[in-house]
C-alpha positions in Angstrom: 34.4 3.0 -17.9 34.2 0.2 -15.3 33.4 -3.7 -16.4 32.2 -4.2 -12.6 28.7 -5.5 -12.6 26.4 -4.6 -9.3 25.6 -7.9 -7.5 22.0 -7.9 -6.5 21.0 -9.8 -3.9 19.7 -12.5 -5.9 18.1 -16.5 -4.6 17.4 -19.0 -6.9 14.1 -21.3 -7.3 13.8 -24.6 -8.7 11.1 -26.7 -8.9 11.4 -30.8 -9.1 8.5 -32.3 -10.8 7.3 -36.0 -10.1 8.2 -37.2 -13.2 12.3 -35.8 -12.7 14.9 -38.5 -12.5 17.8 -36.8 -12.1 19.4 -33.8 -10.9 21.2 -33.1 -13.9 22.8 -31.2 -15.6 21.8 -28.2 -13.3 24.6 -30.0 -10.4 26.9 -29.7 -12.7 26.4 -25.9 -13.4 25.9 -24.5 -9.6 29.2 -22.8 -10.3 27.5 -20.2 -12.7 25.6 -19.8 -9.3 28.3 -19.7 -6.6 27.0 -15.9 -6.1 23.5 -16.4 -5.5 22.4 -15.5 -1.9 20.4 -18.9 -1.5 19.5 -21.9 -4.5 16.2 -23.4 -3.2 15.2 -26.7 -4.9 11.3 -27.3 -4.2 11.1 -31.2 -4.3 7.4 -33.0 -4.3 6.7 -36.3 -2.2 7.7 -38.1 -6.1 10.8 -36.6 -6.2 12.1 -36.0 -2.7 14.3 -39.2 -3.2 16.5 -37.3 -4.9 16.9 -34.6 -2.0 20.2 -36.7 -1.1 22.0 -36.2 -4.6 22.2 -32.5 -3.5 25.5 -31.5 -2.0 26.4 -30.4 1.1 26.6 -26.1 1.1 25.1 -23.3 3.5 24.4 -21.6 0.2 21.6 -25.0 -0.8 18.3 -25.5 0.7 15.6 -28.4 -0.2 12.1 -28.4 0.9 9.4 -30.8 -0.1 5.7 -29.5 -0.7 2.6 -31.4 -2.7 2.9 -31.5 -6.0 2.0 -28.6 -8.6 4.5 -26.4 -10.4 2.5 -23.4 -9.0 2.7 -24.5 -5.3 6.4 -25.9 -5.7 7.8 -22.1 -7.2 5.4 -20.3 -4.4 7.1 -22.1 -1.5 10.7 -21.6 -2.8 9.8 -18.2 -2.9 8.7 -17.8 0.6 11.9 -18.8 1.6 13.2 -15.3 0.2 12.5 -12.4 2.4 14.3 -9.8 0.4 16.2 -9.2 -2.9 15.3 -11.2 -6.0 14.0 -14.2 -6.7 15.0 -15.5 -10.3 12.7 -18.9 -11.4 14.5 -21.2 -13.1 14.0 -25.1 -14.6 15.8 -27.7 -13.6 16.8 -28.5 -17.5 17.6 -24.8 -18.1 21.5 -24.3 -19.2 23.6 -21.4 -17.3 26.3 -19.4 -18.0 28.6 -16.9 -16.0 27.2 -14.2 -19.0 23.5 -15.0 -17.7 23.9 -13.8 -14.0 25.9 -11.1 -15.2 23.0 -10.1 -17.8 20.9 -10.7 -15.0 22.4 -8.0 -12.8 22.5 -5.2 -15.4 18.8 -6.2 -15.9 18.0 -5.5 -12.5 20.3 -2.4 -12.5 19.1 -0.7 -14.7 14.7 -1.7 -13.8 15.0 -3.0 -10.3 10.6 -3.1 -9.8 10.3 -5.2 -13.6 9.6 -8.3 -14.3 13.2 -9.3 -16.3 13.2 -12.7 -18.5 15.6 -14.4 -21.1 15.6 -14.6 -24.7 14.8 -18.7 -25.0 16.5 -21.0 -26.9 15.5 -25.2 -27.3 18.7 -27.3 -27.0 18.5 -30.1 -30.1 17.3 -32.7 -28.2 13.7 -32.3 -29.1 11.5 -33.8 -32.0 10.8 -31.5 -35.0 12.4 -27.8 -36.1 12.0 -26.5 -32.1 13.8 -23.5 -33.5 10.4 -22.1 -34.5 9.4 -22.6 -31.1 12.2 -20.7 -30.0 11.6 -18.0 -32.9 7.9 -18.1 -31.7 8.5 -17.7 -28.0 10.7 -14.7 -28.4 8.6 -12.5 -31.1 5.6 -13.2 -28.5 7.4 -12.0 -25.7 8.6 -9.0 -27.5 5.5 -7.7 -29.0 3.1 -9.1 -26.9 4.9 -8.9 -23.5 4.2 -12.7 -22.9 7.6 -14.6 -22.1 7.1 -18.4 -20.2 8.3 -19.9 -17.1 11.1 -21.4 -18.9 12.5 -17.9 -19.9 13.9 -17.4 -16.3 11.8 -15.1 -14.5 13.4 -12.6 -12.0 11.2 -10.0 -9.9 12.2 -9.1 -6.6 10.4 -10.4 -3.4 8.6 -7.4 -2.7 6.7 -7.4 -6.0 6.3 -11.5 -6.0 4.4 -10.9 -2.8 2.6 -8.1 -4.2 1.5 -10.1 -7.2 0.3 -13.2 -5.1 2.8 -15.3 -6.3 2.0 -17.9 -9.0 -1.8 -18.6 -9.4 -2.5 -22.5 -7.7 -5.4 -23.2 -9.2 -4.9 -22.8 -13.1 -4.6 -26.7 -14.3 -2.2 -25.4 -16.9 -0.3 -21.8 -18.1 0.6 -21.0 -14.4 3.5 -18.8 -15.5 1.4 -17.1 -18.9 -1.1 -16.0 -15.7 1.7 -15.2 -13.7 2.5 -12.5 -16.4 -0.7 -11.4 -16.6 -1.0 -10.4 -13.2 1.9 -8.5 -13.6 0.6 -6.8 -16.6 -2.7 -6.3 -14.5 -0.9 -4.8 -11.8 1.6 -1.8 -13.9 4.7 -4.0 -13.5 6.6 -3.9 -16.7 9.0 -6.5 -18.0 12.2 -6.3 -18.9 14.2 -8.3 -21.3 18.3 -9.7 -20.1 18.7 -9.1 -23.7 20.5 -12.7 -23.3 19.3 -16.4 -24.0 18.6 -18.9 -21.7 19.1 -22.5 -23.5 16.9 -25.5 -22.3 16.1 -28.9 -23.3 13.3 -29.3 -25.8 12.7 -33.4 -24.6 9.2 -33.0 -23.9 8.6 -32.7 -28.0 10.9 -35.4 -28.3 8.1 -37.9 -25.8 4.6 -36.0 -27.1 5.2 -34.8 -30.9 6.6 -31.6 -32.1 3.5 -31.1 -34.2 0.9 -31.9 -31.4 2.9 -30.5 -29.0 3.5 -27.0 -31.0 -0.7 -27.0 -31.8 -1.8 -27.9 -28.1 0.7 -25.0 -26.6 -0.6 -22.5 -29.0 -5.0 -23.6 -28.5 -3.8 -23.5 -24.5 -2.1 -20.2 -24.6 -4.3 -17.9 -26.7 -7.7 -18.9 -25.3 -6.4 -18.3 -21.7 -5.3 -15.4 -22.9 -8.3 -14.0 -24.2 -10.3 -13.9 -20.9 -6.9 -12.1 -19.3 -7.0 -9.3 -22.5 -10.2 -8.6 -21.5 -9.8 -8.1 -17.7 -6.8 -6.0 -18.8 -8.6 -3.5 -21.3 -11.6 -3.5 -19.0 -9.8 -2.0 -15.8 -7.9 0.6 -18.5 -11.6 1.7 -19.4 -12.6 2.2 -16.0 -9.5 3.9 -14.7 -9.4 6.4 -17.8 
């Protein structure tokens, strides 16, 4: 049997918020990327200073756009007319074994919805483990990965969705699965982890931190379950 992998047709987003410093360590990994058709980093007016750190390549595109995670990852992805789109943060950690993943993923269920097993690096406050356990037993039995799992859809079905949803204040990505949950696309698991920092627990609190993600997530949930099992009813 063959080892070759299909390469897809695949761009890369990432967004850089107002609080981002630095461009690293995702500079130093481009090479796990030097197979992407385009990487597209969506800067805000706060961060656009570092639009000159990026270096020089065809293959690199910048854009600035106001800030708002959900408005920063639409505009990357307008920039893709065909192929995929794969979502990624700017602290997420790649591997060659990723984009390969990847590409079987999209193989194998080219119209899903395909995200990463997630894994915190140890830089955060508290056992962030859990929160790694946590997020991947809710994305495989409830079907509700995050943004920071590396989300990949192809263009077609990003458009078809509506892209991410700009006005929810928080959980842009959790609706963003919703809608695609809403809408008969299915989801797809790499059956691969993507690592990424856990600092934010280390600056809030692993405990407060852990308790506010969980009230936010499961009571804008709740409204989205609903919406879900109503158009079932009315389409059965």
């Amino acid at each position: 049997m063959s080892d070759q992998v299909c390469q897809h047709s695949i761009s890369v987003v990432i967004p850089v918020g107002p609080a981002e410093t630095s461009l690293q360590p995702m500079l130093g990994q481009l090479a796990c990327l030097q197979q992407a058709q385009k990487i597209i980093f969506v800067f805000c007016p706060a961060s656009e200073h570092l639009i000159s750190r990026l270096p020089t390549s065809d293959q690199i595109d910048a854009l600035t756009v106001e800030a708002g995670r959900a408005k920063q990852l639409n505009a990357g992805a307008r920039q893709v007319e065909s192929g995929y789109i794969w979502f990624l943060h700017l602290d997420s950690q790649l591997s060659h074994r990723q984009w390969q993943m990847l590409n079987q993923s999209l193989t194998r269920r080219p119209d899903a919805l395909h995200y990463f097993n997630l894994r915190f690096l140890s830089d955060g406050a508290g056992p962030v483990c859990l929160n790694s356990l946590g997020a991947n037993l809710r994305s495989r039995y409830l079907g509700l990965p995050f943004g920071d799992q590396g989300f990949c859809l192809s263009a077609r079905q990003f458009e078809r969705l509506g892209g991410y949803p700009v006005e929810a204040v928080y959980g842009e990505d959790h609706l963003f699965v919703w809608r695609a949950h809403q809408q008969g696309v299915q989801l797809a698991n790499t059956g691969v982890e993507l690592i990424t920092s856990a600092r934010k627990y280390a600056s809030t609190g692993w405990g407060q931190l852990t308790l506010k993600y969980q009230f936010y997530w499961i009571r804008q949930a709740l409204p989205q379950l609903w919406r879900l099992l109503k158009s079932k009813w009315l389409t059965d």
